[in-house]
C-alpha positions in Angstrom: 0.0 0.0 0.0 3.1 2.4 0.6 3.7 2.2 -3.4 0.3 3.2 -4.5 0.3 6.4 -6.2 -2.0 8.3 -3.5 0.3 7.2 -0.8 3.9 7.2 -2.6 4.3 10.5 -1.2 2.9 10.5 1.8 3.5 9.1 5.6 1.9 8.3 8.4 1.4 9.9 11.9 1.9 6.8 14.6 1.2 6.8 18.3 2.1 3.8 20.7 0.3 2.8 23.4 0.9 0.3 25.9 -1.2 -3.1 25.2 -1.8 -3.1 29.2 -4.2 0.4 28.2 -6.0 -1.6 25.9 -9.3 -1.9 27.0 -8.9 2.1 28.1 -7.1 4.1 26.2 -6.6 2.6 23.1 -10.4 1.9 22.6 -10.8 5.4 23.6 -8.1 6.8 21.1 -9.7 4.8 18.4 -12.9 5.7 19.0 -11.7 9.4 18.4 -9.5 8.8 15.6 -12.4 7.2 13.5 -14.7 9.8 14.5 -12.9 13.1 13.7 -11.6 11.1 10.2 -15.7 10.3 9.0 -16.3 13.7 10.3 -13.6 15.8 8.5 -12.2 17.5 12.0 -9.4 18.0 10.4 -8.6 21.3 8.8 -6.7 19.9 6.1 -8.9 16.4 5.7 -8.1 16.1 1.7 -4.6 15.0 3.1 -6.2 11.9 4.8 -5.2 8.6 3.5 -6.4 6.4 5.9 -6.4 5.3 9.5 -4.6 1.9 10.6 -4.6 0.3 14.4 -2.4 -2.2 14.8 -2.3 -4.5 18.0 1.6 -5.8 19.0 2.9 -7.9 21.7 4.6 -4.7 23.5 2.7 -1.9 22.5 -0.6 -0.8 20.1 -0.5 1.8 17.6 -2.5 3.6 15.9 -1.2 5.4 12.2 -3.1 8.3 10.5 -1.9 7.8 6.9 -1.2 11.2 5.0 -0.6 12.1 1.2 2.0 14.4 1.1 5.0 14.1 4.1 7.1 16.6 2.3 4.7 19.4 3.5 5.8 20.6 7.2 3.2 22.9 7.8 0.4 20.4 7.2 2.1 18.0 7.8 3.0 19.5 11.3 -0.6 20.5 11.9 -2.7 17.7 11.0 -0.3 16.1 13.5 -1.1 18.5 16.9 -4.5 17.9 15.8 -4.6 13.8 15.6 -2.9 14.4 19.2 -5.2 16.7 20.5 -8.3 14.4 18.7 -6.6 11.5 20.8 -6.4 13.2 24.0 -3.7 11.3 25.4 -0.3 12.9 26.9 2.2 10.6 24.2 4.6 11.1 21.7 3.4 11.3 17.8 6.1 10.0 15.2 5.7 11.1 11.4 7.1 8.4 9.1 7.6 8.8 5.0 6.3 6.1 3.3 9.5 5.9 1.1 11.5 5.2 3.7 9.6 2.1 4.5 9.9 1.1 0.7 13.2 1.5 1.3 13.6 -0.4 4.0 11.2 -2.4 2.9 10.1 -2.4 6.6 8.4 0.8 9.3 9.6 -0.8 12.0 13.5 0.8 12.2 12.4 4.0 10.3 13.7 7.6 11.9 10.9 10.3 12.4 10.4 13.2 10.0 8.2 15.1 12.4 7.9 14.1 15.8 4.8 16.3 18.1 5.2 16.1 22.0 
């Protein structure tokens, strides 16, 4: 999915959450994700790709998926508002898609943006 032409450019936003805050948070987080994506909360929504959660042995995540990572400022603000949409006090990581082509994994992949 990283290849495909509305995405090649792109990256994703990624917040991790302990699997122990499962049933808590990460419902929670989810819950608000999905809902401010359906419901265009975002002020730049035609960036919007998609919306993954992934559940891992050491920690959840959830990834807002973006179209175009090479734009800071939107990039940077759809960002502060996925954190404040989640409501929860952690660390959001912005990844480029081509870097996971590249390493043909997300898992080792440095931050571009990073929102504290």
């Amino acid at each position: 999915m990283w290849e495909h032409p509305m995405n090649k450019m792109g990256g994703k936003w990624i917040v991790q959450i302990k699997n122990s805050q499962r049933e808590t948070v990460l419902n929670q987080a989810w819950l608000h994700s999905v809902l401010g994506c359906i419901g265009a909360a975002f002020e730049d929504d035609d960036e919007i790709c998609g919306l993954v959660i992934s559940l891992r042995k050491a920690a959840d995540k959830i990834s807002l998926w973006t179209r175009n990572g090479n734009d800071a400022e939107k990039c940077k603000r759809i960002g502060r508002q996925f954190k404040e949409m989640l409501g929860i006090p952690a660390k959001l990581q912005y990844q480029l898609h081509q870097d996971a082509l590249q390493q043909d994994s997300s898992f080792t992949n440095k931050s571009k943006y990073e929102i504290s």
